[in-house]
N, C-alpha and C positions, 0 to 999 in steps of 0.2 A: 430255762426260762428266766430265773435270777439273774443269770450273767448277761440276758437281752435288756433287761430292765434297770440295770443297772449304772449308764450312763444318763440316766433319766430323772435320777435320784436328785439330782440340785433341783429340779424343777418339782418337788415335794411342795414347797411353802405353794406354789400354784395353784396344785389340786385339792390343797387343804382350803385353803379360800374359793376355790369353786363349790367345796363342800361344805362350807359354812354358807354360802351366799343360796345355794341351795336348799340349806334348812331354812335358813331368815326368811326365803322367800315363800315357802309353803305355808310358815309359821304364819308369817303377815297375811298371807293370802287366806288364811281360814280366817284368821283373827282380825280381818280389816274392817270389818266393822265397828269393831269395840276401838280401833288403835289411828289414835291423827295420824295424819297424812307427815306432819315434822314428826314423829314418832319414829313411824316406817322408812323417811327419809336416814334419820341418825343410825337408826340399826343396821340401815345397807352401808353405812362408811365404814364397818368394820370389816370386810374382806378387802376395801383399798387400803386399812390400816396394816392387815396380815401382809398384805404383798410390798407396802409401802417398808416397812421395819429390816427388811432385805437392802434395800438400798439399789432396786434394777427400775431403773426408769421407767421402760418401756415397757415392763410387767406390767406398774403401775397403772402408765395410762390407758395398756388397754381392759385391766380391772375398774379403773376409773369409769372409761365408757361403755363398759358390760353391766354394770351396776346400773349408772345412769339411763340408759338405755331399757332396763327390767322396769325401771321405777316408772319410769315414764307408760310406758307399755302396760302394766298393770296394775296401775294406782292413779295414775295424773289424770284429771279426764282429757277428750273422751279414751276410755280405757280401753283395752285391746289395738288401739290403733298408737303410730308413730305421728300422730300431728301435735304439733306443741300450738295451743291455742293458753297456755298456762306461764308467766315467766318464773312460777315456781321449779319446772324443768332446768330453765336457764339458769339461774340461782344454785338447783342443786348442782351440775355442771363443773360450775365455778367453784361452788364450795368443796367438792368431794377432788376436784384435781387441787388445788388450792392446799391442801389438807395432806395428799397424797404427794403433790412435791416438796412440802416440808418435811414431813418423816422421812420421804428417799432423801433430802439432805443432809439431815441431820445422821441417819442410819450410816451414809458415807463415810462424814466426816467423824465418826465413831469406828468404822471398821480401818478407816486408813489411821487412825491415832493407835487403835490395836497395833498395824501392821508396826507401825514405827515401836511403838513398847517391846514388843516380839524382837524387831530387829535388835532393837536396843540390850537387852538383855542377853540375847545370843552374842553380841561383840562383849557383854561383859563376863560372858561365860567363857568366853573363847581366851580372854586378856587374863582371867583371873584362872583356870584350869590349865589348857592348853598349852601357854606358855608358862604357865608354873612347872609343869614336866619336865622340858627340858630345862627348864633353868636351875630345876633343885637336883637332877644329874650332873651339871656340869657346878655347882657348888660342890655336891658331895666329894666327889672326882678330885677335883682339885684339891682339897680338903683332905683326903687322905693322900694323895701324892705329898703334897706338904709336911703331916704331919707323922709321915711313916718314912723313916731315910731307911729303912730295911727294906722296901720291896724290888723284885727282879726285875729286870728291864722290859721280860716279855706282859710283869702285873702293867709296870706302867704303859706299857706300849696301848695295854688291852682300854684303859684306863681314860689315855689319850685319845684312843677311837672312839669311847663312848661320848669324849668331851666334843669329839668333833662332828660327830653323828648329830647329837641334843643343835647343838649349833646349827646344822645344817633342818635339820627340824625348824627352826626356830624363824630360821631365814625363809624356810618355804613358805611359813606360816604367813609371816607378814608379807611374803609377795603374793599369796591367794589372797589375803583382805586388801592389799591395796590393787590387786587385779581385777576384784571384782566388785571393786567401787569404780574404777574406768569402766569397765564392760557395761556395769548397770548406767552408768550415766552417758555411755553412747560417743562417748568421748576419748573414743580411738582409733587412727587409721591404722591400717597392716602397713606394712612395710615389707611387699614382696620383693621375692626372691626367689632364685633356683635352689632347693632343699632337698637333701638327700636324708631319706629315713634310714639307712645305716648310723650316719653322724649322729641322728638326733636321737635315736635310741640307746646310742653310747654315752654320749652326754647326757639325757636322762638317768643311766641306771648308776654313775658316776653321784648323782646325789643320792644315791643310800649305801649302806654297810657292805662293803664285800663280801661278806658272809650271805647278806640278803639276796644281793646279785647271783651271786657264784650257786647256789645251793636252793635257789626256790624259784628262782627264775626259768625259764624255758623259751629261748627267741627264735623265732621262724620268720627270714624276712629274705623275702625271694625278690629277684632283680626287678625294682620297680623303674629304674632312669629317675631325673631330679623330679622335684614337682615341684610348681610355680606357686609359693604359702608362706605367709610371716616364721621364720626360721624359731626367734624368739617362742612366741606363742605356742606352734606347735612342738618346741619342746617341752614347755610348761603342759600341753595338754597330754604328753608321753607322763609327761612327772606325776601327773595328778592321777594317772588311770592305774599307773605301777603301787602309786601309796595307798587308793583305796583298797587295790588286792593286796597289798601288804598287810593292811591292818586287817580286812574279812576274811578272811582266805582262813580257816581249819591250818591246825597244830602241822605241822612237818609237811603239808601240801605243797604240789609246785604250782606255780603258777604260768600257761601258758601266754604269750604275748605274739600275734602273728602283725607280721603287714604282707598284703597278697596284691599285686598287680591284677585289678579287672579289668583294661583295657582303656575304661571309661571314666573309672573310679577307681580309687586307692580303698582297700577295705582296711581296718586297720581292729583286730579282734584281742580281748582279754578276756581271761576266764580264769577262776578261782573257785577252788572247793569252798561251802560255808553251808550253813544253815539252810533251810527253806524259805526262800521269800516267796508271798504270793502275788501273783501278776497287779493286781490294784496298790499295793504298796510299791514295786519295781518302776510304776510308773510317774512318784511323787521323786526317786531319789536323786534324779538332776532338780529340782526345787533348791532353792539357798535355803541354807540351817536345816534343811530337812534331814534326819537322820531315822535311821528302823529303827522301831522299838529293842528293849533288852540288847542295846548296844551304849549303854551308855558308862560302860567301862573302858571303853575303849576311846584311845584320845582320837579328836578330830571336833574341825568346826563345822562339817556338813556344806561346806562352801568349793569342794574339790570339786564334783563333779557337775556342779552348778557350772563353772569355769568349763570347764568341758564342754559343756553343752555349748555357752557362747560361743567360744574357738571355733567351734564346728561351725555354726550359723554363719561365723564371721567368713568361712572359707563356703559358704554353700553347701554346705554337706547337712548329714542327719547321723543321729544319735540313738542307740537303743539299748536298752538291756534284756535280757531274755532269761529265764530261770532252765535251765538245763543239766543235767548229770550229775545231780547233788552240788548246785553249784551255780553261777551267774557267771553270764557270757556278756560282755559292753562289745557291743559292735560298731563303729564307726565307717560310713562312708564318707571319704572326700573324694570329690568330682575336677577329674584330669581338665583343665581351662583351657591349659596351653602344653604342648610339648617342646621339651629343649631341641633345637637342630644338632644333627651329629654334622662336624668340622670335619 
């Protein structure tokens, strides 16, 4: 029964002003002999105020004209009936929308200065944390390379990876923030192509540690023929699906990666051991900056699979995750547009 009622939940502030406007009304209505008529009027602005502080317009107005409409109806004369022979009706009207779209304005321009603070603070968590990590690995690194002429060629070798690794970090980082300030501002055409998902899952697994590749990895990718898709982008979207399972993915787990010819559609599946997520949160984690709770040991800006999700859209496809076998499944379809001719 919770889980019926529960897409229903944003529309909370609604029935809570139905159930004030509710009480005010019985209130007045016993008490309306003893209470003016501007009395009864001011105390019904308060369910357009509850619905107005949300900032939904159309909530507003039709709170506005429920209101107004009660008022008239049983307090305006003549009482019980819908005729306005009073331009006290008209007045309130004016006043109670009047009233009701300045707090929806003001309520707006409050929650969008939120959103930009939010934003704002997650770029400076991202600037000051995330790229602190690898930047203070590939200081250290260096730093003892330098400062150690005794070590064996395989310390350094090991040393060198890790300098090259942070690096490659570093770089993916800044091309998800400046990816997905193009993407957010709509300000990008594909650049189709015939794309071969062998190529671009090789080139994808190339940006991380061969140790990570070779040993955690697991690729299943059956003979799909090219597919007509920004080459670019969808390797960025291969890169981004591999480091979210990198980083969530449980202690010595492998991680599976498929791409499967549907005929129609390219399905393209990840799955990693982790924790339990529960379905209402799996559905916020393409959201930008959105990260799970008791995850915030773990580096990342929460903007990977935000990017994800755009690519997909950008290519007609859809996005999911699924909570399955101790573990989260991202499934992706992309939809076949064009096939290549065989020569």
């Amino acid at each position: 029964m919770m889980n019926l009622l529960f897409p229903y939940r944003k529309y909370n502030y609604i029935l809570k002003a139905l159930g004030i406007l509710l009480i005010i009304t019985i209130i007045s209505h016993i008490f309306r002999s003893s209470l003016d008529i501007i009395n009864i009027a001011l105390i019904h602005i308060i369910p357009v105020i509850v619905v107005a502080i949300h900032g939904k317009g159309k909530a507003t107005f039709f709170m506005t004209i429920l209101c107004v409409v009660l008022l008239n109806f049983l307090y305006i004369p003549p009482i019980y009936s819908f005729s306005v022979h009073n331009e006290l009706y008209i007045w309130s009207f004016l006043i109670f929308g009047i009233v009701g779209w300045i707090i929806t304005y003001q309520a707006k321009s409050i929650s969008n200065q939120m959103k930009q603070n939010e934003l704002r603070e997650s770029l400076l968590h991202i600037i000051s944390h995330d790229l602190r990590t690898p930047l203070s690995t590939i200081h250290g690194s260096i730093n003892l390379i330098l400062s150690n002429n005794e070590l064996t060629e395989t310390n350094k070798n090991n040393l060198l990876e890790d300098i090259n690794y942070a690096s490659i970090r570093m770089e993916r980082l800044i091309t998800n923030i400046l990816d997905s300030t193009r993407l957010s501002s709509g300000n990008i055409n594909l650049k189709l192509q015939w794309c071969d998902f062998e190529d671009i899952v090789g080139v994808a697994l190339d940006e991380f540690s061969q140790k990570q590749s070779d040993e955690k990895v697991i690729v299943n990718i059956e003979e799909t023929g090219l597919f007509w898709g920004d080459n670019t982008l969808l390797t960025q979207l291969v890169v981004n699906l591999l480091d979210n399972a990198f980083k969530y993915s449980s202690t010595n787990a492998k991680i599976d990666f498929e791409v499967i010819d549907c005929n129609n559609y390219i399905k393209i599946q990840v799955f990693n051991e982790t924790e339990f997520i529960d379905e209402e949160k799996l559905k916020n984690i393409f959201d930008k900056f959105y990260r799970v709770e008791d995850t915030n040991d773990i580096s990342g800006s929460g903007i990977g699979l935000a990017i994800c999700k755009s690519i997909v859209k950008l290519h007609n496809g859809e996005i999911k995750a699924i909570s399955q076998n101790n573990g989260i499944l991202i499934e992706i379809n992309l939809p076949v547009l064009k096939r290549a001719k065989l020569i």
